[in-house]
C-alpha positions, 0 to 999 in steps of 0.5 A: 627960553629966558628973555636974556636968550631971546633978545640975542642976535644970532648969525649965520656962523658961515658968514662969520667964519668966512669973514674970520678966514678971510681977515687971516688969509689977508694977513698971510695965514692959511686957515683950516677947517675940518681936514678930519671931516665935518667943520661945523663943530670947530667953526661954532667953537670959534664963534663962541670963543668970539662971543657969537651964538651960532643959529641952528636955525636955517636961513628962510630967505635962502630955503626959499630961493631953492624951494623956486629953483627946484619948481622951475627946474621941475616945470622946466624937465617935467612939464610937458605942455 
């Protein structure tokens, strides 16, 4: 990776494309994504056609909340004391 790759921001293209959608349903238009199937692949080309690298990365802040609620939902079934 070049330092002209490592200093750009990345974002969650979700929250982009949510926030995209959002702006157009405002106006009166009714956007869709992935009739066909899987919407990942078009909501990357709009966040590139934006200027915006989309993250492969996962969000850690929200892999950990499941990793808390899957151990208390466990605790909660599983434990017998």
């Amino acid at each position: 990776m070049s330092a002209e790759n490592s200093d750009r921001e990345t974002y969650n293209p979700w929250s982009v494309v949510h926030l995209v959608f959002d702006h157009l349903a405002d106006r009166g238009l009714h956007p869709a994504f992935g009739e066909s199937g899987d919407p990942s692949a078009p909501a990357a080309e709009l966040l590139r056609a934006l200027g915006i690298h989309p993250s492969v990365k996962p969000d850690t802040r929200i892999q950990e909340g499941v990793r808390e609620e899957l151990a208390a939902l466990r605790k909660t079934m599983f434990d017998e004391s």
